[in-house]
PQR file of N, CA, C, O and H, with PARSE charges and radii, in Angstrom:
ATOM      1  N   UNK A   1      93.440  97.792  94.437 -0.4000 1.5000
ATOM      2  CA  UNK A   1      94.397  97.330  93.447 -0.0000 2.0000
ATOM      3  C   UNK A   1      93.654  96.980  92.169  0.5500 1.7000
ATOM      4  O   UNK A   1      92.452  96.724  92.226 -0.5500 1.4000
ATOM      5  N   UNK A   2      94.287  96.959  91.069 -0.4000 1.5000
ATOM      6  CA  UNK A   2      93.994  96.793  89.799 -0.0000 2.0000
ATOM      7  C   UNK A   2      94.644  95.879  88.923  0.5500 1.7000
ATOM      8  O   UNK A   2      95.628  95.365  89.455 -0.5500 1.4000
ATOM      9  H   UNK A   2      95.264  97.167  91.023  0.4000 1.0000
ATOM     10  N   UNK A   3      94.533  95.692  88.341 -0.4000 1.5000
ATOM     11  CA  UNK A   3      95.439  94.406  86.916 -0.0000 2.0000
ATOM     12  C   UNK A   3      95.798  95.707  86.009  0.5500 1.7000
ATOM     13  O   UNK A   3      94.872  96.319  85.476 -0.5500 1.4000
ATOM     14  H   UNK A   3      93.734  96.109  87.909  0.4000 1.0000
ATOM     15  N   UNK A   4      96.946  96.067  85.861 -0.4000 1.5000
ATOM     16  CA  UNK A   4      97.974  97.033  84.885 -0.0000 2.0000
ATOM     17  C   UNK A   4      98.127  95.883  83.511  0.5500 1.7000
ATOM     18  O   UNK A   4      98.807  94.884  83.279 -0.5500 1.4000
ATOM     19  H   UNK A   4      97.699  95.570  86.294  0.4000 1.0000
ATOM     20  N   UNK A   5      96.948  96.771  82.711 -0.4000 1.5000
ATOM     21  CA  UNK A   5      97.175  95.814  81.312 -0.0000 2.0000
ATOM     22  C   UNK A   5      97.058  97.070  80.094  0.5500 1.7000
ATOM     23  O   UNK A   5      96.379  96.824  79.097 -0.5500 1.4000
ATOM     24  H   UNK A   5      96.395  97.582  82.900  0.4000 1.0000
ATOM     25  N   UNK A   6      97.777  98.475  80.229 -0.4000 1.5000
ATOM     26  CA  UNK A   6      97.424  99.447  79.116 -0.0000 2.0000
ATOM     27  C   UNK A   6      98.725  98.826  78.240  0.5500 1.7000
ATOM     28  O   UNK A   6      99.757  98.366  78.728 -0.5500 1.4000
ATOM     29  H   UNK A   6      98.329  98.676  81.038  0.4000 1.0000
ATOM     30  N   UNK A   7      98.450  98.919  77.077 -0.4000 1.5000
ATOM     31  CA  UNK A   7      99.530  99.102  76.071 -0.0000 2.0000
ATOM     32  C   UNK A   7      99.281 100.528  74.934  0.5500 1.7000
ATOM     33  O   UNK A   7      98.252 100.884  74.362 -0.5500 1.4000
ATOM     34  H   UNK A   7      97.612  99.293  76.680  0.4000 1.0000
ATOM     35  N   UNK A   8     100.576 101.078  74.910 -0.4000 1.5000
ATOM     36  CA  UNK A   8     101.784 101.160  76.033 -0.0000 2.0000
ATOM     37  C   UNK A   8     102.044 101.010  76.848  0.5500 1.7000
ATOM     38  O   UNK A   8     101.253 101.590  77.592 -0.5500 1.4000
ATOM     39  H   UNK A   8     101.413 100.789  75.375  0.4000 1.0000
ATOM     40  N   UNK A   9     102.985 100.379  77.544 -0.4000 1.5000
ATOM     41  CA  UNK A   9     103.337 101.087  79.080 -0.0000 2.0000
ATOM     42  C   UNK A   9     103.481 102.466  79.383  0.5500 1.7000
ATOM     43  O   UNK A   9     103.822 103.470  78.758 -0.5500 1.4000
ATOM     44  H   UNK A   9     103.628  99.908  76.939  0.4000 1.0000
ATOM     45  N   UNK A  10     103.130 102.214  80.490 -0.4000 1.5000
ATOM     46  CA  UNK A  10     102.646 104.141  81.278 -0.0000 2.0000
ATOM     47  C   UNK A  10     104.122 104.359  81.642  0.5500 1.7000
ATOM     48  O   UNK A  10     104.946 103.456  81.787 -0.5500 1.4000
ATOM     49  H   UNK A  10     102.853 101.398  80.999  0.4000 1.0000
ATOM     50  N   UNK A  11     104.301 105.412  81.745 -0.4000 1.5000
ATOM     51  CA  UNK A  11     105.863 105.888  81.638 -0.0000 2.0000
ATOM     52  C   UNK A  11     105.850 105.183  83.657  0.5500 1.7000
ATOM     53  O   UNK A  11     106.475 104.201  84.058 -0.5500 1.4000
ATOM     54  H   UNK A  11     103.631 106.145  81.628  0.4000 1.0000
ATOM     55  N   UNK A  12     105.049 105.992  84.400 -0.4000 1.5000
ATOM     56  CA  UNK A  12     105.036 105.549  85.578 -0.0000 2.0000
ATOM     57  C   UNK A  12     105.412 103.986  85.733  0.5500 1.7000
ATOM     58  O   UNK A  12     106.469 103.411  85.994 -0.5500 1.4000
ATOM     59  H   UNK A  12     104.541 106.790  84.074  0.4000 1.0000
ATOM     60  N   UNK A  13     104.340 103.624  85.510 -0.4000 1.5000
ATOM     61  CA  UNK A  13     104.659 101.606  85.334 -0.0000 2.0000
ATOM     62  C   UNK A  13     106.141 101.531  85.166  0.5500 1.7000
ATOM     63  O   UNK A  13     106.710 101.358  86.243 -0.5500 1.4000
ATOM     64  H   UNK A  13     103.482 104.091  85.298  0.4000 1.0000
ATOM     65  N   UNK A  14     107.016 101.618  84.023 -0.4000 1.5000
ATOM     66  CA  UNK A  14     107.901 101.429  83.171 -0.0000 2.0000
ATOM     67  C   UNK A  14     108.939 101.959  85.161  0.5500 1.7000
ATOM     68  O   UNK A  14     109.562 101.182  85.885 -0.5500 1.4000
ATOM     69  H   UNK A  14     106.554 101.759  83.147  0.4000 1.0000
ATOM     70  N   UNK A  15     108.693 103.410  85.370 -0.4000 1.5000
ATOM     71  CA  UNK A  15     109.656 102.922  86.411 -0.0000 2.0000
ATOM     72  C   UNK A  15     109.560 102.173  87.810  0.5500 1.7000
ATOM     73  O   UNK A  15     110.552 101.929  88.497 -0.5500 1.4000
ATOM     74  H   UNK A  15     108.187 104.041  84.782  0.4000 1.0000
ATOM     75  N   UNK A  16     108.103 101.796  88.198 -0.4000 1.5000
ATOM     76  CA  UNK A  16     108.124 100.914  89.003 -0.0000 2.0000
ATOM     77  C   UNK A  16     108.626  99.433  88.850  0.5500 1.7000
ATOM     78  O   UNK A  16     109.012  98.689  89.752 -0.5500 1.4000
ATOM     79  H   UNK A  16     107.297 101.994  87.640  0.4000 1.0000
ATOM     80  N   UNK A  17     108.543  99.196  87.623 -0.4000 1.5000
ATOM     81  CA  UNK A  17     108.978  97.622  87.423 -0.0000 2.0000
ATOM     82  C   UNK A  17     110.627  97.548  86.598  0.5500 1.7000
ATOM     83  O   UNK A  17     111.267  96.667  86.023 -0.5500 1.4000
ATOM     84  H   UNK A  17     108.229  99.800  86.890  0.4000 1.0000
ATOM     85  N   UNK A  18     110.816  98.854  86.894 -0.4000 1.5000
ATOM     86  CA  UNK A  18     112.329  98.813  86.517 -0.0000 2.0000
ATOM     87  C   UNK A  18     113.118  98.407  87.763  0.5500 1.7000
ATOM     88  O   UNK A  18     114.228  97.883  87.674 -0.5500 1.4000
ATOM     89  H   UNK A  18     110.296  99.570  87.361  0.4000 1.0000
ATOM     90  N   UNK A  19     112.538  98.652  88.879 -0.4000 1.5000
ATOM     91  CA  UNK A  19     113.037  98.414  90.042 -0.0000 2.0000
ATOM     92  C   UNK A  19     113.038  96.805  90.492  0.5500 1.7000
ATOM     93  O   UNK A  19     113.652  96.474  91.506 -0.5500 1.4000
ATOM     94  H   UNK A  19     111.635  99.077  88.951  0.4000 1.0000
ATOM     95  N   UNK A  20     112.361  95.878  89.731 -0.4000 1.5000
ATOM     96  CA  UNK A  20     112.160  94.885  89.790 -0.0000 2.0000
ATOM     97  C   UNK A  20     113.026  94.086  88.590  0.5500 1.7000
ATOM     98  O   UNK A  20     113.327  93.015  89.117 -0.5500 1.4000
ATOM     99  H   UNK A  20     111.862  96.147  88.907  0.4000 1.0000
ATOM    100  N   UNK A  21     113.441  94.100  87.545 -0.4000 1.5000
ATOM    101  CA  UNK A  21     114.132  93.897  86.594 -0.0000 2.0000
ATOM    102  C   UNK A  21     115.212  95.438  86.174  0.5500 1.7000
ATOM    103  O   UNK A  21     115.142  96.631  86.468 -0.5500 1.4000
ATOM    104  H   UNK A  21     113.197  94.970  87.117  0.4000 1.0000
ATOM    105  N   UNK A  22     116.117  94.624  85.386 -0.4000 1.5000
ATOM    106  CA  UNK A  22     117.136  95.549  85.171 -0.0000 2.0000
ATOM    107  C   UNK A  22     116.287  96.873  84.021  0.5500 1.7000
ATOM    108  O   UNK A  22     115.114  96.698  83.693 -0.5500 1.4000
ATOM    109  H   UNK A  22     116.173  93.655  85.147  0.4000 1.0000
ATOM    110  N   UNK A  23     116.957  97.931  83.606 -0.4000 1.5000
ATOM    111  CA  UNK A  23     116.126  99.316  82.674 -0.0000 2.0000
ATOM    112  C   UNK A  23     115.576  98.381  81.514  0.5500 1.7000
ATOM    113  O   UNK A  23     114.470  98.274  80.983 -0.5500 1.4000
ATOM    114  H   UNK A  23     117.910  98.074  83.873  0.4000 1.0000
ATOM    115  N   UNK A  24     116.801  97.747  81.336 -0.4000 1.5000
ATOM    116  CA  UNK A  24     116.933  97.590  79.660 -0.0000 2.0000
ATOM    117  C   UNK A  24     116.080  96.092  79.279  0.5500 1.7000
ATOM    118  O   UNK A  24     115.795  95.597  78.189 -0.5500 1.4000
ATOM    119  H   UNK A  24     117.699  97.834  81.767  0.4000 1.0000
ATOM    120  N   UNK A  25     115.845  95.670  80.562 -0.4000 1.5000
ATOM    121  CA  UNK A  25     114.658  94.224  80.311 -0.0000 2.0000
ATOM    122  C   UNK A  25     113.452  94.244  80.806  0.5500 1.7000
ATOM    123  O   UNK A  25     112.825  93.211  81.042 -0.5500 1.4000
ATOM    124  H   UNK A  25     116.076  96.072  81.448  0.4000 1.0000
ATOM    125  N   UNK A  26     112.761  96.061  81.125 -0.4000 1.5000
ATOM    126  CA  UNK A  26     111.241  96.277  81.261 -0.0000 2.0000
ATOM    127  C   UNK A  26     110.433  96.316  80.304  0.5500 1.7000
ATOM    128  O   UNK A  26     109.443  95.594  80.426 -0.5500 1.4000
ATOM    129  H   UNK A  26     113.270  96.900  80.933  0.4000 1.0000
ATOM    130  N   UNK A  27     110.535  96.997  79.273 -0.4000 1.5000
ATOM    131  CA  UNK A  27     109.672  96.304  78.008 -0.0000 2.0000
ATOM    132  C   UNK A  27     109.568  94.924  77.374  0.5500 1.7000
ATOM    133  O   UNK A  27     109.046  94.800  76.266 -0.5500 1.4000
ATOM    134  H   UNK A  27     111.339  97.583  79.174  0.4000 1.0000
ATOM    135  N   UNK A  28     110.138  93.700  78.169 -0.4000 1.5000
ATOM    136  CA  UNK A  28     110.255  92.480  78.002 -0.0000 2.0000
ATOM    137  C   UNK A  28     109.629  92.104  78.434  0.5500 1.7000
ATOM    138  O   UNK A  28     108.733  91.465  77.882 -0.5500 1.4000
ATOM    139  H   UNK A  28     110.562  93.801  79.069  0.4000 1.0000
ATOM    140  N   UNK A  29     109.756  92.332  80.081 -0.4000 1.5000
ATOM    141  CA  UNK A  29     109.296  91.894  81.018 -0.0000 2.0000
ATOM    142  C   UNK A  29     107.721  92.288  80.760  0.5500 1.7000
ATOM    143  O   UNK A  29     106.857  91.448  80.508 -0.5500 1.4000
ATOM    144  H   UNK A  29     110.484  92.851  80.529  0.4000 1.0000
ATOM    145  N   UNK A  30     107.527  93.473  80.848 -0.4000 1.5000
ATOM    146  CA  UNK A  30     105.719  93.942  80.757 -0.0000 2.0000
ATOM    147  C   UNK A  30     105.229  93.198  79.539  0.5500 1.7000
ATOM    148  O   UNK A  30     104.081  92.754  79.568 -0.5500 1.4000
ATOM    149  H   UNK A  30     108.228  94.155  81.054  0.4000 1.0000
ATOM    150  N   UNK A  31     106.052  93.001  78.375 -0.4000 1.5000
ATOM    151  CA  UNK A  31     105.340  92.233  77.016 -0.0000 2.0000
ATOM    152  C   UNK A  31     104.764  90.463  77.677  0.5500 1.7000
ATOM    153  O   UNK A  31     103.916  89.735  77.162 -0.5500 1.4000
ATOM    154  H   UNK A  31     106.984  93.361  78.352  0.4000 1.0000
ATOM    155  N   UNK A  32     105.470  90.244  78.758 -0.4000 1.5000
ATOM    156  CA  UNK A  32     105.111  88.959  79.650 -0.0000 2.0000
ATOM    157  C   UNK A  32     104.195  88.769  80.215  0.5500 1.7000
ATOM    158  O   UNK A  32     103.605  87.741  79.882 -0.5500 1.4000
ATOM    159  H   UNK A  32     106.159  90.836  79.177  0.4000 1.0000
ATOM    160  N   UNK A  33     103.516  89.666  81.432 -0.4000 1.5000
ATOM    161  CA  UNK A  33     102.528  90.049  81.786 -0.0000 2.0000
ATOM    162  C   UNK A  33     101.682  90.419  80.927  0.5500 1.7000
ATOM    163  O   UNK A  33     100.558  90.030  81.244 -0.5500 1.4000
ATOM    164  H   UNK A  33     103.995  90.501  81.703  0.4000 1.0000
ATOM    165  N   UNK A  34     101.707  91.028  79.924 -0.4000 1.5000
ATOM    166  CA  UNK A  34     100.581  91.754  79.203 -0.0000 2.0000
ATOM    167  C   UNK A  34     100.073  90.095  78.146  0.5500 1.7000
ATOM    168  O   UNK A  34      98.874  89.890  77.958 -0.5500 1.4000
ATOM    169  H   UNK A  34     102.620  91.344  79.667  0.4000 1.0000
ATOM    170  N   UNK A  35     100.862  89.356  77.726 -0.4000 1.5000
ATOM    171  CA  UNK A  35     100.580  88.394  76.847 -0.0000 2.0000
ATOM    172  C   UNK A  35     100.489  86.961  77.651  0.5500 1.7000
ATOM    173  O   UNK A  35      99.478  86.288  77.450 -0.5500 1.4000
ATOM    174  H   UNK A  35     101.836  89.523  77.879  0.4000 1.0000
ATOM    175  N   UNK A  36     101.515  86.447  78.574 -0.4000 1.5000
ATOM    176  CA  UNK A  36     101.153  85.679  79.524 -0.0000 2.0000
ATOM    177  C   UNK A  36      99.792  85.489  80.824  0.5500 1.7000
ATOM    178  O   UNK A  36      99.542  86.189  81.806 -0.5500 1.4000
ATOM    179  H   UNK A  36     102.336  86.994  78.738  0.4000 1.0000
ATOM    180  N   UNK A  37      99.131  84.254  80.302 -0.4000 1.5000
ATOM    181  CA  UNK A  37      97.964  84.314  80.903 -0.0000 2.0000
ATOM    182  C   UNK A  37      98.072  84.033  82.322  0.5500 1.7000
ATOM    183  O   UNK A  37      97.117  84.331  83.039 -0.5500 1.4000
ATOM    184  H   UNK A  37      99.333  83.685  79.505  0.4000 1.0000
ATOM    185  N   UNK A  38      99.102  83.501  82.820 -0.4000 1.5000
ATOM    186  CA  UNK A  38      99.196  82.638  84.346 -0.0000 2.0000
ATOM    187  C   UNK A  38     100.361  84.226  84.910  0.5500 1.7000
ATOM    188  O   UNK A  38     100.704  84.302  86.090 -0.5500 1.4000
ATOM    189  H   UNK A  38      99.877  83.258  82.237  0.4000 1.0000
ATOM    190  N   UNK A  39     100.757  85.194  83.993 -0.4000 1.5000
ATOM    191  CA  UNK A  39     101.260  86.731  84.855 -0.0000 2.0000
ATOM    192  C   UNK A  39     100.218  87.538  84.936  0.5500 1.7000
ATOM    193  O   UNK A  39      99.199  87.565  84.247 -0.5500 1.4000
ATOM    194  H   UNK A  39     100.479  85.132  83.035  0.4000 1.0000
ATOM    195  N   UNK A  40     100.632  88.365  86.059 -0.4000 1.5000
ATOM    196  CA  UNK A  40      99.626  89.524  86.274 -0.0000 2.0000
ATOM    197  C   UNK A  40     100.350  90.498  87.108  0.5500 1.7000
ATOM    198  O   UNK A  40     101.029  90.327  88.120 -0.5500 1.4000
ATOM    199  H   UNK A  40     101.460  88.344  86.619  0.4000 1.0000
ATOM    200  N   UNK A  41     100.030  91.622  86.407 -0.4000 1.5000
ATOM    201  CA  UNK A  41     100.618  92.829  87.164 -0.0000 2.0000
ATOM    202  C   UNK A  41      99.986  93.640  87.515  0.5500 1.7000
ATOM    203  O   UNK A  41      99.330  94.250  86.671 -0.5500 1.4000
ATOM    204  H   UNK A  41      99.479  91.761  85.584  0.4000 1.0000
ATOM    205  N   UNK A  42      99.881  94.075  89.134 -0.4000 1.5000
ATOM    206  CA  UNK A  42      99.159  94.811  89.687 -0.0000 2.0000
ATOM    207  C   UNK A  42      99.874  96.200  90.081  0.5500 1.7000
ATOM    208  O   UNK A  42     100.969  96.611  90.467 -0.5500 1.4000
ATOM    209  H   UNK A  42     100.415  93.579  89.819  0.4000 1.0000
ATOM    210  N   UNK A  43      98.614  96.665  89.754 -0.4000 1.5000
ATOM    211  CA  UNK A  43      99.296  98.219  90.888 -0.0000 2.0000
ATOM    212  C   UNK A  43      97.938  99.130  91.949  0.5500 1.7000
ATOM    213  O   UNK A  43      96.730  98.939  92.089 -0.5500 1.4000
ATOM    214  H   UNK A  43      97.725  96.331  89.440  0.4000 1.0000
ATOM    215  N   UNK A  44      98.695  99.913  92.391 -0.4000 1.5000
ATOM    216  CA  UNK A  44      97.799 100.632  93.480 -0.0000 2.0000
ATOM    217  C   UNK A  44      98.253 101.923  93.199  0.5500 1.7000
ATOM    218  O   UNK A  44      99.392 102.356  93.022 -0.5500 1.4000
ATOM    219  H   UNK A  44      99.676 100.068  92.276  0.4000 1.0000
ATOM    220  N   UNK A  45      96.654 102.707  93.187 -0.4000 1.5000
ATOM    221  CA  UNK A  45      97.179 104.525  92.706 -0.0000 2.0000
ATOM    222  C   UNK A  45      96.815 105.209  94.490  0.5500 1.7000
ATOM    223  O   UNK A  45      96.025 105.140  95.432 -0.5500 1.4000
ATOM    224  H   UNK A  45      95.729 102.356  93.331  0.4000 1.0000
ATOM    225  N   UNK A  46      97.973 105.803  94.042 -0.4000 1.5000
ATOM    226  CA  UNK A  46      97.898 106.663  95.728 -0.0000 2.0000
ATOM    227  C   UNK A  46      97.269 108.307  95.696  0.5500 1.7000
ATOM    228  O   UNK A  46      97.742 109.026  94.816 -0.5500 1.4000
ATOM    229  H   UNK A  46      98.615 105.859  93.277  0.4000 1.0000
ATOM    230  N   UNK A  47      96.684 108.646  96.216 -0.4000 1.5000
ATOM    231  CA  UNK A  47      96.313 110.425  95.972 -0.0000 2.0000
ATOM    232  C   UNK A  47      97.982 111.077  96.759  0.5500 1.7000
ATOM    233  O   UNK A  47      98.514 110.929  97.860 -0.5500 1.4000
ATOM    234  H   UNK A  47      96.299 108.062  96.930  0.4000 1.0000
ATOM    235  N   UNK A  48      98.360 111.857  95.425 -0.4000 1.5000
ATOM    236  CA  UNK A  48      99.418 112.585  96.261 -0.0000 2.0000
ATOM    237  C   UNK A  48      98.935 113.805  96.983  0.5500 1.7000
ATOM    238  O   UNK A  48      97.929 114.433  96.650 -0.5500 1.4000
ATOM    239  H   UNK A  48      97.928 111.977  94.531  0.4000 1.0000
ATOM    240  N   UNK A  49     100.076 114.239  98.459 -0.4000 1.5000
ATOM    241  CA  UNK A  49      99.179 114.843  99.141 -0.0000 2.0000
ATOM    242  C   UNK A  49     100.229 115.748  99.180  0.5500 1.7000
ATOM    243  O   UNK A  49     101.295 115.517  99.751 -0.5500 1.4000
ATOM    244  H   UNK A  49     100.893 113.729  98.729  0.4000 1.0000
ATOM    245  N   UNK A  50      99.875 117.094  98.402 -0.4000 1.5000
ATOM    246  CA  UNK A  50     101.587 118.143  98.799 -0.0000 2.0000
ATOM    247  C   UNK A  50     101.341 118.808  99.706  0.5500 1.7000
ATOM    248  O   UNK A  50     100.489 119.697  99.700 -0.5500 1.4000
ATOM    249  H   UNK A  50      99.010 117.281  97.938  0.4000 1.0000
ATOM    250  N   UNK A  51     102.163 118.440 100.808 -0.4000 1.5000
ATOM    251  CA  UNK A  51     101.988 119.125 101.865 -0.0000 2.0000
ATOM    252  C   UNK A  51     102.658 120.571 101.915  0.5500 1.7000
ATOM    253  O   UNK A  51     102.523 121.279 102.913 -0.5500 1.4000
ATOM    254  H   UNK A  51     102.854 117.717 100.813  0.4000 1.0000
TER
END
């Protein structure tokens, strides 16, 4: 795992944490994490495997 701190948001990011807040309050929300010192947003990169 990692600390997700790019600005922009990665289009990816943008829909994982849409799932967590409503569409239209994810660029809010990430401006929180990215500027709030006591948030942190993590993620985990997976190898896709096409079977």
């Amino acid at each position: 795992m990692e600390i997700i701190q790019s600005i922009p948001i990665q289009p990816t990011v943008k829909v994982l944490l849409s799932y967590a807040t409503s569409k239209t309050k994810v660029d809010q929300e990430y401006d929180l994490y990215i500027h709030a010192p006591a948030r942190k947003l993590y993620g985990y990169y997976m190898d896709r495997l096409d079977v």
